[in-house]
N, C-alpha and C positions, 0 to 999 in steps of 0.2 A: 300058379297063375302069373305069378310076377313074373316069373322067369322066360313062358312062355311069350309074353306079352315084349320083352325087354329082346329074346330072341327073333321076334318078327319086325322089333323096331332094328336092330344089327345086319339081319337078311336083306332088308328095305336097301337100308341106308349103302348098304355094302354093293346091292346089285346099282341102284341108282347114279351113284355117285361112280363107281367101274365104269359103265355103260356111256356117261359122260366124258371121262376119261379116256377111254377106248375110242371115242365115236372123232374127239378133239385131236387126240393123238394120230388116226387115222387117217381121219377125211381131209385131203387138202383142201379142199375148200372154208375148211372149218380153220385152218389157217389166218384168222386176224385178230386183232387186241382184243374182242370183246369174248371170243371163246377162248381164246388165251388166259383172258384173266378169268374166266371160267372156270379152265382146267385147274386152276391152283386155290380155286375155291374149293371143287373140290378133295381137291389134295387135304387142304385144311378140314371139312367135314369128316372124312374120312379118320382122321387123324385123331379128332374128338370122338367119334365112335368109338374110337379103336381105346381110346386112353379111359376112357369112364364104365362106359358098358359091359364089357369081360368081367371088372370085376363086379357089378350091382350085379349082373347073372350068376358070377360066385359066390355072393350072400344070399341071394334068393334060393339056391338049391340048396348050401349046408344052413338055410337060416340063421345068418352072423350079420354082425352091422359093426366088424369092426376091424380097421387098418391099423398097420404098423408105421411107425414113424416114417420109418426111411421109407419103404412105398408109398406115405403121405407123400414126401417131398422129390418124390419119380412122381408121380402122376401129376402134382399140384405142376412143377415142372413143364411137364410136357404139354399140358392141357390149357397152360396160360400161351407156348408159344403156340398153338394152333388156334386157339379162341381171338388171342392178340393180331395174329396174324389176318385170320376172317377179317375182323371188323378191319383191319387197312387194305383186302382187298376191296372187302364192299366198298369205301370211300375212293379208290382207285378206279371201280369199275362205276363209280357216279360220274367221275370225271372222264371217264372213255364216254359215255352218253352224254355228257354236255359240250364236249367238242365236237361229238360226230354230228349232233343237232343244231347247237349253237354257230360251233366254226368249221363246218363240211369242208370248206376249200383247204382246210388248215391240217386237216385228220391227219394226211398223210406223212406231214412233216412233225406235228408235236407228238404220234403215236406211233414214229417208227417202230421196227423189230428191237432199235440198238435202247431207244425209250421203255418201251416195255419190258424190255429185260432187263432196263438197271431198276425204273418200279418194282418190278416181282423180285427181283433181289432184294433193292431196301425194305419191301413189306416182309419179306423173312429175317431178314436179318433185322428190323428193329422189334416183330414178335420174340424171335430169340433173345434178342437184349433185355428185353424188359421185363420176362419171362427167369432170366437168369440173377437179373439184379434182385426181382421180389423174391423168388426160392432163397438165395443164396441169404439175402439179408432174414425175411423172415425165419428159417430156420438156424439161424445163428443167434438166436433170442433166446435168454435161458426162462426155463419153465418154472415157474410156482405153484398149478394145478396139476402138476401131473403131466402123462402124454396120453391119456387114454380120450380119443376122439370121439369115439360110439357111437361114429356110422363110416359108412365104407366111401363118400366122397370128399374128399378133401378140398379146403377153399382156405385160403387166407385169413377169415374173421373167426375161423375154429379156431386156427394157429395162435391169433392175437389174445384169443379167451383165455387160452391156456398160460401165456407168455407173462412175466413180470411188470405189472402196470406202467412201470417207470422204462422200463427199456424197451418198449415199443412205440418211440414217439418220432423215431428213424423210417418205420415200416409205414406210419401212419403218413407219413409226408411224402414219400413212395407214392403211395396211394393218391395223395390229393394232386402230384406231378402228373401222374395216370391219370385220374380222371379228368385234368383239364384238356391232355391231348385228348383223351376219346369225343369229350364235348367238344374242343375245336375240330376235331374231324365229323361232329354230328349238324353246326352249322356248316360247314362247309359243305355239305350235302344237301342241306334245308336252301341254301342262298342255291346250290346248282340246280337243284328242282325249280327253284323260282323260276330262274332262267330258262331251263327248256321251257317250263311250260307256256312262259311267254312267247318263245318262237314257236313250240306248235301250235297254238291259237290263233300265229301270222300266217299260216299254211293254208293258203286258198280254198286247196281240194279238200274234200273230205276224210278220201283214201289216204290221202298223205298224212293227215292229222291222224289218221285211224293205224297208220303202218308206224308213224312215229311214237306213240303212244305203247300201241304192243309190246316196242324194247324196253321200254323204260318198266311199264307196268310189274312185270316178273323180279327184275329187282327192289324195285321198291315194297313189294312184298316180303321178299326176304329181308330188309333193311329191317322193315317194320314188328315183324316176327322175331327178330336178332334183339334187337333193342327194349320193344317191351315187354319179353319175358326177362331179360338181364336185369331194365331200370326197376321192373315187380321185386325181382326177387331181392334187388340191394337196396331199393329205396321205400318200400315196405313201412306202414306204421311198426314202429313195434307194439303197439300194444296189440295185436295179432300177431306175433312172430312168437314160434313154435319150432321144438325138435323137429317135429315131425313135417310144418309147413316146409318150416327152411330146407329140408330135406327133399321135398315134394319140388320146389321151387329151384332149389339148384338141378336135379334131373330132371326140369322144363326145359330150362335155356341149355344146358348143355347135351340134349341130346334132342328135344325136337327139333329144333329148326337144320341141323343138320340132317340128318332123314327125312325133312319135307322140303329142304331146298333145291335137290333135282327134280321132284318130279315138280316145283314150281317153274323153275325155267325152261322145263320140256314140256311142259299144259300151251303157252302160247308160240314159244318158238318152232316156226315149221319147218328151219333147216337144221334144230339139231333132230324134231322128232323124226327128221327123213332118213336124217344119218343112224339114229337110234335103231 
């Protein structure tokens, strides 16, 4: 069941996020910042499928829940620069919709081609950075429990459980540098929302209020889906926190929202579902 279940969420995600891909890369018209930062979302989704899902389908059919070190620290790896990655383009693609709302006149000079592509540059390259610093420091921590994880997705606070009290106090500050950027990139999102919404409330027409809405709407879906299945699953009472939750909770956030976030920007956009 699992398997089958885990195989239809990888088909989804696989055709979904392609078709995007394809339709982006294709269509000239589909040629501007906002399918731009589109296509490298989902690059990123793609990326988290690809890094998690293979293997929970390879414990569901030989029934194992259990990873080896160094493939811990390949997937933990790869799957922090495409997850890190996502969340800086979602915060990049807030700020393509509150210029193109806010300062229309301005679109064209603050979102050139040569803009865009040094953003999509720096959101990979600071996913890969910070992706490289926690792998590298976290598995440089000598072990006191053992290395036995006793499930097949790997995450950082397994790492730290297993790790020497005292010598994880490096990783932990890691962490709290990490989480101030993701919360200064989650206001910075919240204050750009404020803003549009202020100007499209200025918008006379109805239609207009209604067409600027649309664009916004699909992403902030995805924002919302991104964020609070992540903040569930790490900010969690513990006295509810369980093998088997934290388990449930980490294959939330790293696998739905990437398999439901094309078909959420293809439900209201009608020039990709034209291109589609």
């Amino acid at each position: 069941l699992h398997f089958c279940l885990f195989l239809g969420i990888s088909l989804s995600s696989l055709l979904g996020n392609g078709l995007i891909i394809s339709a982006v890369a294709c269509g000239h018209h589909l040629h501007t910042p906002m399918f731009f930062f589109l296509l490298n979302l989902a690059l990123t989704d793609l990326g988290c499928i690809c890094t998690t899902v293979p293997k929970v389908m390879h414990d569901s059919l030989w029934d194992t829940r259990n990873i080896s070190y160094s493939a811990c620290a390949v997937q933990l790896f790869f799957f922090m620069v495409f997850i890190g990655t996502e969340y800086f383009f979602l915060t990049i693609m807030c700020y393509d919709r509150y210029v193109s709302i806010c300062k229309p006149l301005h679109y064209g000079t603050l979102l050139g081609s040569r803009a865009c592509a040094h953003m999509a540059a720096a959101a990979w390259a600071s996913g890969f950075l910070t992706a490289l610093l926690h792998t590298a420091n976290t598995f440089s921590l000598p072990l006191c429990q053992g290395n036995d994880l006793g499930q097949f997705f790997c995450e950082i606070p397994h790492i730290l459980n297993l790790s020497c009290s005292h010598s994880n106090l490096r990783e932990v500050g890691f962490i709290a540098v990490s989480a101030c950027l993701v919360f200064g990139c989650f206001v910075f999102m919240v204050f750009s929302y404020v803003q549009i919404f202020r100007a499209v409330l200025r918008i006379p027409s109805e239609q207009g209020r209604h067409k600027a809405f649309s664009t916004c709407f699909p992403h902030l879906a995805v924002v919302f889906l991104f964020v609070s299945t992540v903040m569930f699953a790490y900010l969690k009472p513990p006295s509810i926190s369980s093998p088997s939750l934290d388990l449930s909770l980490s294959v939330l956030y790293s696998v739905v929202p990437p398999a439901l976030n094309p078909f959420i920007y293809s439900l209201r956009n009608q020039e990709l579902k034209a291109a589609v």
